[in-house]
N, C-alpha and C positions, 0 to 999 in steps of 0.2 A: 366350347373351349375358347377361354381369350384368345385374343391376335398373338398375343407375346409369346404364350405358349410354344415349350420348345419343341422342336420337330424332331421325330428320331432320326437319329444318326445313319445317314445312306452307306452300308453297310457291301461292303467287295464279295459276294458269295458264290460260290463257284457251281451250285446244284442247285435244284429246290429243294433238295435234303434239309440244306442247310439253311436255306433260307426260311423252311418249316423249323430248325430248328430256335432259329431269332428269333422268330414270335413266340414260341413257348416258353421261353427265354423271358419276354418285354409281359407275355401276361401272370408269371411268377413274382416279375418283379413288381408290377404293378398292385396285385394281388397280395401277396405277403412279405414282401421286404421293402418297398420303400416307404407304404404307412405308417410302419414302424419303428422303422433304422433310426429317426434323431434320438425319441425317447429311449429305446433298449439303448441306445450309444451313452446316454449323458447316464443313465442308472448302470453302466458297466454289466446286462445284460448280454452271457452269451448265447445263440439261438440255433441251438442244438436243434431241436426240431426245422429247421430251415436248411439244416445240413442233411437230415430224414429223407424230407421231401425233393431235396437235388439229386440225392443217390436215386430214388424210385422213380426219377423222370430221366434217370440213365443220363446225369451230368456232371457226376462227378471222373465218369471215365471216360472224357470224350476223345483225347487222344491213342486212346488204349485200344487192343484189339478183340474185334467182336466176339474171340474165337473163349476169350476169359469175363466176356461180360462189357470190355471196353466201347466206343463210340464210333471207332472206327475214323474218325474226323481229324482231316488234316491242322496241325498249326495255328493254319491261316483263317481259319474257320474256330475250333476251340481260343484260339487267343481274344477273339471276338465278341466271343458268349462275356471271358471273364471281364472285360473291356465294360460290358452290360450288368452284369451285376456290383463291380465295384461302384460305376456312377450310382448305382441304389443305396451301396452301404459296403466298403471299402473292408470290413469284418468278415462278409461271406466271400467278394469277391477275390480276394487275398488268402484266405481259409480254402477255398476250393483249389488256388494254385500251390498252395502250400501242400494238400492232399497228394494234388498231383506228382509233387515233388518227391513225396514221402516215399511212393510206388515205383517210381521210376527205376532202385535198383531191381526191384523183383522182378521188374519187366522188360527190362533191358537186357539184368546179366542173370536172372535165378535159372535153374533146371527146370526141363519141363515137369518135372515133379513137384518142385515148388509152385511152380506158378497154376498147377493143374490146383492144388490143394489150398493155396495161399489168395491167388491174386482176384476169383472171382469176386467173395467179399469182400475184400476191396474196392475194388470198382464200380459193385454195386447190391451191396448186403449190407447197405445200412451203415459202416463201420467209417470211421475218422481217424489220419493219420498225420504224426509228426517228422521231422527229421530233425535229428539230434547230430550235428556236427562243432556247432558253436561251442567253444567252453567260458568260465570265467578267466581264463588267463591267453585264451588263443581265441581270435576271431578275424580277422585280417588272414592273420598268420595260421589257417585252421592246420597247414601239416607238422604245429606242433603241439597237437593236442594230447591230452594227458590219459585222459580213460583206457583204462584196461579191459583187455581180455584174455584171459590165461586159460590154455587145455587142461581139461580134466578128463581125461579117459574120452567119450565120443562128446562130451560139452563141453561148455566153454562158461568160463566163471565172469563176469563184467561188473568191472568197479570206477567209479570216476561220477563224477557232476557236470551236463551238459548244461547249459547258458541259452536266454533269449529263445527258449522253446516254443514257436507257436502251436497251439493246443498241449503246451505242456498242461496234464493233470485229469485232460479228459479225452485224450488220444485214446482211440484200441487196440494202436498197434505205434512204433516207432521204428524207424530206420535208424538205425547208430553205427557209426562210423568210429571205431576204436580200435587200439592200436596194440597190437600182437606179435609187433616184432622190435626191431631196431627203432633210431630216429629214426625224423624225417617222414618223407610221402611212401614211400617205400613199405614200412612197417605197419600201415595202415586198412584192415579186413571192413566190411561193412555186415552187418546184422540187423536180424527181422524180430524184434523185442514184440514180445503184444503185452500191450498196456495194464494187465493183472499180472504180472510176472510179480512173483515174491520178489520182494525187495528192491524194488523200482516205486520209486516213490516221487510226490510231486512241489517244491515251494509254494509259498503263496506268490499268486499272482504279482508281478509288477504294476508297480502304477504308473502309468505312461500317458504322458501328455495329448495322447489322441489314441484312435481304437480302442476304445475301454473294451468293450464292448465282447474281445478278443484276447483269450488269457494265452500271457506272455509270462512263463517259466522256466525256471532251472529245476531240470530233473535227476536226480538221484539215480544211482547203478552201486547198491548198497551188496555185495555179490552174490548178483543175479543170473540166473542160471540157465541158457538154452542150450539145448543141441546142438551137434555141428549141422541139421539139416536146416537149420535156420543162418548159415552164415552164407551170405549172397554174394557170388562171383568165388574167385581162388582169393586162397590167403594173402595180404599186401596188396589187392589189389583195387583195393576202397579209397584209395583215394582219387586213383583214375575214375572210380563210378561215382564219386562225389564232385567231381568237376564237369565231367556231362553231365549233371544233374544240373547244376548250377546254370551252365550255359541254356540251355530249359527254362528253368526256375528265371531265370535273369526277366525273359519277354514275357514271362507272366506279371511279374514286376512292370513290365514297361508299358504293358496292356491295361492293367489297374490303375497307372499312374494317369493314363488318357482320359482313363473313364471317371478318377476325381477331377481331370482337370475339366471335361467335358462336363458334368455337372456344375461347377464352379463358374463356366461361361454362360450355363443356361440361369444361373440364377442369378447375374450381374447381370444381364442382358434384361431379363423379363422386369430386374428392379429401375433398370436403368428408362424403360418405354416407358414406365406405371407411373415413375418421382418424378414431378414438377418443383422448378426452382424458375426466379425468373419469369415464369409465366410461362414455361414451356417446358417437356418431357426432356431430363439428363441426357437424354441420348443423341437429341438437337446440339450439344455443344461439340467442338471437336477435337477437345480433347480428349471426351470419354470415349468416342467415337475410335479414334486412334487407340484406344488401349485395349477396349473391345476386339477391332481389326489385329490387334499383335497378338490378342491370347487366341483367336480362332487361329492365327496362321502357324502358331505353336504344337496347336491340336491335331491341325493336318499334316505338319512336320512329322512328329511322331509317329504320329497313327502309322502313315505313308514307311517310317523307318525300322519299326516293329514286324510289318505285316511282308516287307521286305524280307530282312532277315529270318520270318518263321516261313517263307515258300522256300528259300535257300535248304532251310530244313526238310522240309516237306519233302522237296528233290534229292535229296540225299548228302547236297554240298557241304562243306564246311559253313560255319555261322558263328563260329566262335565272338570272332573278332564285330559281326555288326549286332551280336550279343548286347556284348560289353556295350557297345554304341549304342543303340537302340533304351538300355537299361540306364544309360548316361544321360543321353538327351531328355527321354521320355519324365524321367523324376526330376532335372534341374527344369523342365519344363511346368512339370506339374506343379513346384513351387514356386514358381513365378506368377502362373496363372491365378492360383490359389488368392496369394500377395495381394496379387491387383483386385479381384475379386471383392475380397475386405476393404479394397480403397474406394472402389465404384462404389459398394453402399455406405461407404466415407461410416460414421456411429454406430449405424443399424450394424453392420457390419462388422463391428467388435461385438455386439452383441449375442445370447445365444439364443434370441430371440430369430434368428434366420441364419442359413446354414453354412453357409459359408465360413467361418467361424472354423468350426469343424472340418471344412476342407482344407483349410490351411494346417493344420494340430494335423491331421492324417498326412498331410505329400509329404512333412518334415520326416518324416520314416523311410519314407521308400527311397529318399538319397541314402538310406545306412545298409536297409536287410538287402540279402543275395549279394555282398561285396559293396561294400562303399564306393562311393561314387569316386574315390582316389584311386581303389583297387580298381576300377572299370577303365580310367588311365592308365596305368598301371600295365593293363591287359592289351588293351588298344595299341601303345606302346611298343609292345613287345612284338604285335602283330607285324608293325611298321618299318621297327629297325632294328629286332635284332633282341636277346635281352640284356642285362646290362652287364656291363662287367667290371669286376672291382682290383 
């Protein structure tokens, strides 16, 4: 192993559970996702099979309870893993919190009949999930979104166009969050769609400046037709289950965001020992040196502010509000890091000849999904002083 060679990441684990489960973790990634993360990245390769293999090593439910298949693993430990796979390839590592997202109302608010019949595969039968809240005309503003659901005797009819779907098209199941009553947050049920539902249908992917690799869609609710046993939690009350979701979904965002920016250090770093200029290695100067020193202490910020916020959860506390924080810092972080990254290998570094490149085109996302980085203001805000009043 070169000298340069980055070291893993000294990692807070609270068991050797868990610390068994890091290295099974670091040898997946090793093994089958980061030899091949740039190429499937730049050919917009999604790597469904890699999504296979994480359910059968019981990772895709690791917050979840053992009792349906789940991992039993606190927060602080699952936010961890996904922290390790985004640095390999920011597609799976985002793809697996998104999963996790997708699950969370079955698992939080379903009956034990649902989640007896629903939630195992899930968690670990192979199966891949979306969450459908975003529309084309609401996204900020999700409690005013437009999709319908109208009773029909024991089902329910859903019509409407959800926006920005990750795994839209190849999901086997989606969470949809549509609205069955009045305006407002109020009038808003959530539902358990599986992905062959007549008339659910998929757009072509977006083309998006980074995660190719990752299909981003607007899915069709052309009137599609489930059960009421498929509608999760009571009537109106999807939007309270899409906001704890959220608050969830946020640090999985701010976990991923570490683990681009932690890659993004190792590869400025290792470029920086190797380049001679001057007659001596980049890393001798001290300017590089200094930007170096800001992007790890950015990393430890984060990290440190994320893993904060998910033992809050872990404990039972509220966490809303170092949610939003955590989700704030971690992505304006990771785009800085990112930034500088591409400056330390100054050419090489626009090029897609070395990766960084790519880590930049990826952090620019993670200030948008699970509420923009204004709406994470926005929320912090409100924590503070109050909400606003007009």
């Amino acid at each position: 192993m070169p000298e340069h060679a980055p070291q893993p990441v000294e990692r807070e684990l609270p068991t050797e559970e868990s610390r068994d489960l890091i290295a099974l973790v670091r040898d997946i990634v090793e093994r089958e996702i980061a030899p091949r993360a740039a190429d499937e990245e730049a050919e917009g390769r999604f790597p469904r099979e890699i999504f296979s293999l994480l359910s059968e090593a019981g990772l895709l439910g690791l917050p979840y309870d053992s009792e349906y298949g789940g991992g039993d693993q606190p927060y602080e430990v699952y936010l961890q893993v996904l922290e390790e796979l985004a640095a390999a390839r920011l597609t799976v590592g985002l793809g697996v919190s998104v999963h996790s997202l997708a699950c969370h109302a079955l698992a939080g608010y379903g009956t034990k009949d649902q989640q007896g019949e629903h939630l195992s595969a899930m968690l670990g039968g192979g199966l891949l999930g979306a969450y459908c809240l975003s529309e084309p005309a609401s996204g900020s503003d999700a409690a005013s979104l437009r999709t319908k659901a109208v009773r029909d005797g024991d089902d329910w009819i859903i019509t409407g166009t959800k926006a920005w779907i990750t795994h839209g098209g190849v999901a086997d199941f989606y969470t949809v969050l549509a609205r069955t009553g009045g305006a407002g947050p109020k009038g808003i049920t959530a539902f358990l769609v599986p992905g062959d539902a007549e008339g659910l249908s998929a757009a072509a992917p977006e083309k998006k400046m980074g995660m190719k690799g990752s299909p981003t869609a607007q899915v069709h609710f052309d009137d599609v037709r489930v059960s009421d046993a498929r509608r999760l939690g009571e009537e109106g009350q999807g939007f309270s289950i899409a906001l704890a979701a959220l608050d969830a979904g946020r640090l999985g965002i701010a976990a991923c965001s570490m683990g681009v920016a932690q890659a993004a250090l190792d590869a400025a770093l290792g470029y920086a020992l190797e380049r001679k200029q001057f007659g001596r290695p980049i890393s001798d100067f001290q300017g590089l040196r200094f930007m170096l020193a800001d992007m790890a202490t950015q990393i430890e910020a984060g990290r440190s502010l994320y893993l904060a916020a998910a033992r809050l959860r872990d404990a039972g506390k509220p966490f809303s509000k170092q949610a939003a924080m955590a989700k704030l810092f971690c992505t304006d972080a990771a785009m800085r890091v990112t930034t500088d990254a591409v400056q330390v290998l100054g050419g090489y570094g626009y090029t897609q000849d070395f990766p960084v490149e790519r880590y930049m085109r990826e952090a620019k996302v993670l200030q948008i999904v699970e509420g923009t980085n204004q709406i994470q203001r926005m929320v912090i805000g409100r924590h503070l002083a109050g909400p606003e009043t007009r």
